[in-house]
C-alpha positions in Angstrom: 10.4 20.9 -11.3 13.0 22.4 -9.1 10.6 23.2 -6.0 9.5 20.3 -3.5 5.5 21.9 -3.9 3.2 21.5 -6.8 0.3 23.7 -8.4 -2.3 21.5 -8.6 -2.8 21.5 -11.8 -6.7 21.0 -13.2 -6.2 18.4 -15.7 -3.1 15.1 -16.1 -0.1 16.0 -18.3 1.9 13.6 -20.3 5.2 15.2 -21.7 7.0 11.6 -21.7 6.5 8.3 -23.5 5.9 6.4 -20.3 7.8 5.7 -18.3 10.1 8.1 -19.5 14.1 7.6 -19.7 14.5 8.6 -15.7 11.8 6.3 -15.0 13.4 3.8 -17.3 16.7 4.1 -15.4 14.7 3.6 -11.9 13.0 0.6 -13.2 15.7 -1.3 -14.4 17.7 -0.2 -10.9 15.0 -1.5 -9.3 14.9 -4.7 -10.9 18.5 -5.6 -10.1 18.6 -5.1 -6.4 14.9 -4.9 -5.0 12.7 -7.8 -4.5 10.7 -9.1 -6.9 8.2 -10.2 -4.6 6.2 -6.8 -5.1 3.0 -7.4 -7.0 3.1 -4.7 -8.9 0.4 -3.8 -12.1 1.5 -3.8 -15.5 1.9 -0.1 -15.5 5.2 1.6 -14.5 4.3 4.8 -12.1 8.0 6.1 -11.1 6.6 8.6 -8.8 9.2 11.7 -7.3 6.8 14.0 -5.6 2.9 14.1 -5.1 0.4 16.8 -3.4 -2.9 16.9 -3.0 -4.4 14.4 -5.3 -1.6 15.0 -8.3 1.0 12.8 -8.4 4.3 13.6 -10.5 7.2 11.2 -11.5 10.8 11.6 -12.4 10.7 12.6 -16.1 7.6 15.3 -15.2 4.4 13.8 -15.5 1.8 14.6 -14.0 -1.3 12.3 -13.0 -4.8 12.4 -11.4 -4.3 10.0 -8.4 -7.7 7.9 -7.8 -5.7 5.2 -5.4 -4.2 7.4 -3.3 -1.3 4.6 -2.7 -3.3 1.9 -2.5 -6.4 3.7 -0.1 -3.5 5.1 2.6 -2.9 9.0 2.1 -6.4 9.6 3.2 -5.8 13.1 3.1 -4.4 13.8 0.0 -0.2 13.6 -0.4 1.8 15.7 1.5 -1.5 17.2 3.5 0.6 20.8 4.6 -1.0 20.3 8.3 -0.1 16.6 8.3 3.7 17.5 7.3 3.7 20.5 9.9 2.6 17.4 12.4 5.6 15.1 11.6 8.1 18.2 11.3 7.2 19.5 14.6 7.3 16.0 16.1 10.3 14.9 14.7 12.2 18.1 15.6 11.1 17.1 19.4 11.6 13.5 19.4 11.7 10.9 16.6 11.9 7.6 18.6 11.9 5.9 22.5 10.1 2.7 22.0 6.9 2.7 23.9 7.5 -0.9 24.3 9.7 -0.2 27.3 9.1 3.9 27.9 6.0 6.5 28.2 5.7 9.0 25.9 1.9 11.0 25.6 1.6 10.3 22.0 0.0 6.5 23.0 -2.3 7.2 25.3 -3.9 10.5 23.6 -4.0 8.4 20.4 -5.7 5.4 22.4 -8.1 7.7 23.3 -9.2 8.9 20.6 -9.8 5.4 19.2 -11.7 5.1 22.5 -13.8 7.9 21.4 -14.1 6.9 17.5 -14.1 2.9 16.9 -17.3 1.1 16.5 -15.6 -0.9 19.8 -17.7 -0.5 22.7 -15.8 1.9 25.3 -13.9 0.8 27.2 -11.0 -0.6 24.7 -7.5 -0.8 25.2 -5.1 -0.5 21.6 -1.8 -1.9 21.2 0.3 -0.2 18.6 2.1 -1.7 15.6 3.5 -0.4 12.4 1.2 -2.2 9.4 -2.4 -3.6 9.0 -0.8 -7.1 8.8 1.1 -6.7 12.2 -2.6 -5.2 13.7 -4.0 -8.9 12.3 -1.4 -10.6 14.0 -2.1 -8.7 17.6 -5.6 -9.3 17.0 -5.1 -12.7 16.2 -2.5 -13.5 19.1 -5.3 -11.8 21.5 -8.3 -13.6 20.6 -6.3 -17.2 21.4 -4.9 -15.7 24.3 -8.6 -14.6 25.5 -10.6 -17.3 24.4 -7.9 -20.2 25.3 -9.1 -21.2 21.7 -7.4 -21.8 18.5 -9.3 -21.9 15.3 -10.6 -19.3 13.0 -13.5 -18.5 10.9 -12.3 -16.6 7.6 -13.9 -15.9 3.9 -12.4 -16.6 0.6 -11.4 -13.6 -1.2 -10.4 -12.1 1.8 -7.1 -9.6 2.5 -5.7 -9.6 5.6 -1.8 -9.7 5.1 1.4 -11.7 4.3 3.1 -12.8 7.4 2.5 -16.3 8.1 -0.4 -15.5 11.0 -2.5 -13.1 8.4 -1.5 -14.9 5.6 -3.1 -18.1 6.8 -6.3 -16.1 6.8 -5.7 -14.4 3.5 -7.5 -16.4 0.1 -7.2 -13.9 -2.4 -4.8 -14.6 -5.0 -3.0 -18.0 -4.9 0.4 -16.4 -5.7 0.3 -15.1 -1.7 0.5 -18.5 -0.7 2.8 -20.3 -3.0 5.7 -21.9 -1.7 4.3 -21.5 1.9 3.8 -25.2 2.8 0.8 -25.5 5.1 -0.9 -22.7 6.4 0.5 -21.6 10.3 -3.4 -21.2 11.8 -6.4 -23.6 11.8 -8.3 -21.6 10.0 -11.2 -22.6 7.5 -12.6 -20.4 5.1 -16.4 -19.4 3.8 -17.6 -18.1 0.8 -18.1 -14.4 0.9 -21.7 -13.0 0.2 -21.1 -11.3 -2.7 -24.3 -10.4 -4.3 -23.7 -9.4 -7.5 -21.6 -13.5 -7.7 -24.1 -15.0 -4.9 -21.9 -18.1 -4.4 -24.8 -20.0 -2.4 -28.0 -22.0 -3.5 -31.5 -20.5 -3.6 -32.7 -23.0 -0.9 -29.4 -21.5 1.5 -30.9 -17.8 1.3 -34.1 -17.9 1.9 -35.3 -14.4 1.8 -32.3 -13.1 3.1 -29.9 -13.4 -0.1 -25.7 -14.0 -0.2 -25.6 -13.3 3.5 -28.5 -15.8 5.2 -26.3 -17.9 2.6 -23.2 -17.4 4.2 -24.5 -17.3 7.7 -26.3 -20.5 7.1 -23.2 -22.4 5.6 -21.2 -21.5 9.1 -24.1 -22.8 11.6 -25.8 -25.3 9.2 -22.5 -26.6 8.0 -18.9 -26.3 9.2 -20.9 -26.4 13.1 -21.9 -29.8 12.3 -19.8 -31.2 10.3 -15.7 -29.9 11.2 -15.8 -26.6 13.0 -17.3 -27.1 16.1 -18.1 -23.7 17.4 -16.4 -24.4 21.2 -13.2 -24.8 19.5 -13.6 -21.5 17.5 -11.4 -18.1 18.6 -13.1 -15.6 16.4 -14.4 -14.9 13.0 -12.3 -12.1 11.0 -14.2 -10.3 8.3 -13.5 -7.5 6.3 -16.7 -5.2 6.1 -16.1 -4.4 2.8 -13.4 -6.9 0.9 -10.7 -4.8 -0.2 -7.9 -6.8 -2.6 -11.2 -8.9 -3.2 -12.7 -6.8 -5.8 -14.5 -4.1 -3.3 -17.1 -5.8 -2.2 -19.2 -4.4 0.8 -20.8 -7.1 3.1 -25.0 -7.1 2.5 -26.8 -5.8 4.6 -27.5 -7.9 7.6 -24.6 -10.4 7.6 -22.5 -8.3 10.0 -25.2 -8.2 12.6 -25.6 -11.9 11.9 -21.8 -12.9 12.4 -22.6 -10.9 15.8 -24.9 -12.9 17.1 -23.4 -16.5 15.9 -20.5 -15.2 18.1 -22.5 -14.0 20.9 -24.5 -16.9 21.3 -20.9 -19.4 20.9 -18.1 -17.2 22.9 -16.8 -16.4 19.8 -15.0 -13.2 19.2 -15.9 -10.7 16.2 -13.1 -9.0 14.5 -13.5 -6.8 11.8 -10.7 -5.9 9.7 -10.5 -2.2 8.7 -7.4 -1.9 7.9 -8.5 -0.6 4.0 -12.0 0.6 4.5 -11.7 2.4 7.8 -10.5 6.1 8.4 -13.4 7.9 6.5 -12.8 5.5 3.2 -16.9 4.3 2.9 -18.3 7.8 4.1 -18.4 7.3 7.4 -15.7 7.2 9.9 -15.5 3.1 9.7 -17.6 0.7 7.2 -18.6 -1.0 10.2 -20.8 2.2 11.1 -22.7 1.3 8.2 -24.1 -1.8 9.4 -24.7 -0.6 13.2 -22.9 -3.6 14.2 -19.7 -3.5 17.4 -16.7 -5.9 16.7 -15.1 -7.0 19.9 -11.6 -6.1 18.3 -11.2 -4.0 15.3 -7.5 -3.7 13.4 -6.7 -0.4 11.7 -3.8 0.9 9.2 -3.4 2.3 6.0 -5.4 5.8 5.9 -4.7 6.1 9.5 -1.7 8.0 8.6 -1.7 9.7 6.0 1.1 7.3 4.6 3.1 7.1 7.7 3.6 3.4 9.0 1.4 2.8 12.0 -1.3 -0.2 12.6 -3.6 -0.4 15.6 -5.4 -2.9 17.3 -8.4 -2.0 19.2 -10.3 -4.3 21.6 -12.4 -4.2 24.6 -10.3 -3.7 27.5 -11.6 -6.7 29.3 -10.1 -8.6 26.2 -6.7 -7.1 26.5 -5.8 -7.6 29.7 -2.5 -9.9 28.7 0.9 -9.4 31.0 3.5 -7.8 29.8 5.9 -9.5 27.4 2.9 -11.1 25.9 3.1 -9.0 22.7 5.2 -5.9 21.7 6.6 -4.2 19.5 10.0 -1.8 18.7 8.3 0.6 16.7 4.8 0.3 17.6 3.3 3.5 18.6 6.2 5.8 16.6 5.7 9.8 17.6 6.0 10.9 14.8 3.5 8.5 13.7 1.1 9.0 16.3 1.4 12.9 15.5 0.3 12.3 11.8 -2.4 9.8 13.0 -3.3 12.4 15.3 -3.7 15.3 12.9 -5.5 13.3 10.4 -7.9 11.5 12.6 -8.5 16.0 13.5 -9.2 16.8 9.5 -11.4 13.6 8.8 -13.5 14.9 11.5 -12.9 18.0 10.0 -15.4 17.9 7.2 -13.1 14.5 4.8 -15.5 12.2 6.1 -18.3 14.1 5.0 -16.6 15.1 1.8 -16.2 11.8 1.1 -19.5 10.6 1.8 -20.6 13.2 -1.0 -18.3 13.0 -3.8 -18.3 9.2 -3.5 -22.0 9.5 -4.1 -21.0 12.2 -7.1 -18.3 9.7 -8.2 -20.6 6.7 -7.7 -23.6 8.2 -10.1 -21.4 9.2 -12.8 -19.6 5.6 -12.9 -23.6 4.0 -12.9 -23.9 6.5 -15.9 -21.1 4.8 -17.8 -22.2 1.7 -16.6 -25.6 2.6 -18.7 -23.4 3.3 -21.7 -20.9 0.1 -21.9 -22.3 -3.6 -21.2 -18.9 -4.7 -20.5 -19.4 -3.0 -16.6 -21.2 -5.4 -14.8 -21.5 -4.2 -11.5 -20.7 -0.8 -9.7 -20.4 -1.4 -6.2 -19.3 0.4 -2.5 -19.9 3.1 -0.6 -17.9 6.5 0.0 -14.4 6.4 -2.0 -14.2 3.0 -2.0 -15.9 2.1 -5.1 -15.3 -1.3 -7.6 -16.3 -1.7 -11.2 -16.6 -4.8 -12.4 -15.4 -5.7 -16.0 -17.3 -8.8 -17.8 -17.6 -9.9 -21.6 -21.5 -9.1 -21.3 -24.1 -8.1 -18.9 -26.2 -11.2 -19.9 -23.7 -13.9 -18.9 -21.7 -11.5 -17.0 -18.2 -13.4 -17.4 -15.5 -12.4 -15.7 -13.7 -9.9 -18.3 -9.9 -9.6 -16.5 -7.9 -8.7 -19.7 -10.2 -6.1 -20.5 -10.0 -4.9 -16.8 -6.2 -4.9 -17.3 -6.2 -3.0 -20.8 -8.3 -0.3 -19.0 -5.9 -0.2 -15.9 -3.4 0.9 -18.8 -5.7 3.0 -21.3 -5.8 4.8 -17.4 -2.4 5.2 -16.7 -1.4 5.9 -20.4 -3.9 9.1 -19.9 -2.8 10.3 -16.4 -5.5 8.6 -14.4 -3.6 6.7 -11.6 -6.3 3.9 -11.0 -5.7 0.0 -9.5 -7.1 -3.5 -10.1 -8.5 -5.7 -7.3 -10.1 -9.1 -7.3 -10.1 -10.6 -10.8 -11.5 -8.5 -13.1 -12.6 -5.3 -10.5 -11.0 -1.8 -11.1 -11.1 0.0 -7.4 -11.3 3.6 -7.0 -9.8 4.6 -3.9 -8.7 8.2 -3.9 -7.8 10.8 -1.5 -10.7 12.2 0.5 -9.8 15.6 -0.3 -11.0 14.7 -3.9 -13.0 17.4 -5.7 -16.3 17.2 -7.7 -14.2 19.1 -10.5 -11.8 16.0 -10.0 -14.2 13.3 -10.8 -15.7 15.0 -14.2 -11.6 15.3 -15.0 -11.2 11.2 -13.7 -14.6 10.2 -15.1 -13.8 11.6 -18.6 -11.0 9.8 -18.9 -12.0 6.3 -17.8 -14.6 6.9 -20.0 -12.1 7.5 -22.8 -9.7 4.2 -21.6 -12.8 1.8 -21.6 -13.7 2.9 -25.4 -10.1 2.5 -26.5 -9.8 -1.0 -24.7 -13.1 -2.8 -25.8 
């Protein structure tokens, strides 16, 4: 294709053995003088130019994206208003670091955030360029404001790679191989999962995985090797994202809130995944009606430029200057896509994907119905997870056949990703279409029949 624009076509098409020769060519290129650090699925998606929610790669394939890289271009690639945004911006001024210079782009994004976050107003937001940069501002912050210096975390948790997130992260081991000891005191709780409760019956009470998890923090690391006085803040994730998609019960969130209210303990919530319209409302924490203290943001933010945020009450971040910056932090021409797409989820994407999530979501309970190896089918908005097991008796992990599906996907022009073991995530663009899903939902049904 000679032209840098797409049709959108209605359905994927595969001319190529995948990936094709280009691809091929790319691949091996890539392999000799990139890192191979890059955890990257057993598919090969050479990508070279993507609108809407089709994605095409060098040799001319074209694919159905349902990740929408990895839950970031929240309005669909290449959004024509979002691109007018950067062009315009970066025809005026592409760079002056706001670390050391003013610029209007911060504050009118900082008040917007004011405006949106589940925060309560008034917050202050210090600008970075990735969701593991926003951890490590909220991280810094809640020592500096507390004078404290451990941290409350949950296993399967995603919260970055640099040494600061990473000691919070408990994913997948490979993220901390070869890393020594971790660079935080931070000790880690199950997560209330409820479809894998990972608590006794006699821990819940009536109030399931979450009284679970709640009671485990007050019950037992408060009395045995957390004492609470000693504790910064707990960091959650309302809805686990590289942890299989799993959204906290209902409950928990308010229940962290007042363990933290009644210790001095600050609440951050990491939305850096399932914020920016992802669950169906502007951010997963509006789902639980509960107000983080500090809330980190990135990803869909965007629209797959590079920008984190950091928002906190402003009596929290009152630090002096020098006490944390950034070169890049706050970018214009970042700020101007942030901008524009914080204007079209408003706009009617949060709403649309509020109701094709719940279109999406029926028709994967459907083929949950029809194949016993889906054991749960979980979220909220378009940020879904199915769950592969053996059997819906035992409901065993099933992670090879979650794999062979991942590929069956790809193989059929269905751009889908793993998370957690043995959970497929479904994280598209928010522009996605009803007429979309039946197209996405045909052929996952078609990869899970060739793969079991």
């Amino acid at each position: 294709m000679s032209t840098n624009t797409m049709a959108p076509p209605k359905r994927p098409e595969i001319k190529t053995a995948l990936p094709g020769p280009k691809g091929r060519e790319i691949i091996t290129a890539d392999a000799q003088f990139v890192t191979p650090s890059y955890p990257r699925p057993s598919f090969k998606l050479v990508a070279e130019r993507a609108q809407g929610v089709w994605v095409e790669d060098v040799d001319g394939n074209t694919f159905l994206d349902c990740n929408a890289g990895v839950a970031v271009c929240s309005t669909g690639h290449c959004h024509p208003e979002v691109v007018q945004a950067i062009q315009d911006q970066a025809a005026q001024m592409i760079h002056m670091c706001g670390t050391d210079y003013y610029y209007r782009h911060m504050p009118a994004l900082a008040k917007k955030l004011d405006e949106i976050v589940p925060v309560k107003s008034p917050t202050r937001t210090h600008f970075a360029n990735s969701g593991t940069e926003a951890i490590e501002t909220a991280l810094k912050l809640a020592m500096h404001a507390t004078g404290r210096e451990k941290f409350i975390a949950f296993f399967n948790s995603f919260h970055g790679r640099t040494l600061g997130s990473l000691s919070l992260t408990s994913s997948k081991v490979a993220q901390r191989t070869g890393f020594k000891r971790q660079a935080l005191d931070v000790v880690h709780v199950p997560f209330p999962n409820e479809f894998r409760n990972p608590f006794r019956a006699e821990d819940c009470g009536d109030g399931g995985a979450g009284e679970g998890a709640l009671n485990w923090i007050e019950e037992r690391l408060f009395k045995t090797t957390t004492p609470p006085d000693e504790v910064a803040a707990i960091v959650v994730e309302a809805v686990q994202g590289e942890g299989g998609y799993v959204p906290a019960p209902a409950g928990f969130l308010q229940g962290l809130r007042r363990i933290c209210d009644q210790h001095g303990i600050l609440l951050i919530v990491d939305e850096v995944q399932s914020g920016m319209g992802r669950t169906g409302k502007m951010f997963a924490c509006d789902h639980y009606d509960v107000a983080p203290d500090i809330v980190t943001l990135a990803k869909g933010i965007g629209s797959g430029l590079p920008i984190g945020v950091c928002v906190a009450r402003a009596d929290l971040m009152d630090w002096k200057p020098g006490a944390h910056a950034s070169t890049f932090g706050g970018n214009p021409v970042c700020i101007a896509a942030a901008l524009k797409t914080i204007e079209l989820l408003e706009g009617g994407l949060v709403q649309n994907s509020a109701e094709v999530g719940a279109y999406l979501k029926a028709g994967l309970e459907r083929l949950m119905q029809k194949y016993d190896c889906i054991g749960d089918v979980r979220g909220m908005g378009l940020m879904i997870g199915v769950e592969f097991v053996e059997d819906r008796v035992g409901n065993k992990a099933a992670p090879e056949l979650r794999d062979r599906v991942e590929m069956a996907c790809f193989e059929r022009g269905l751009i889908i990703l793993g998370a957690g073991a043995n959970t497929i995530r479904w994280s598209p663009p928010l522009i996605l279409s009803e007429e979309n899903v039946d197209v996405a939902l045909e052929i996952f049904d078609a990869a899970i029949a060739a793969s079991i």
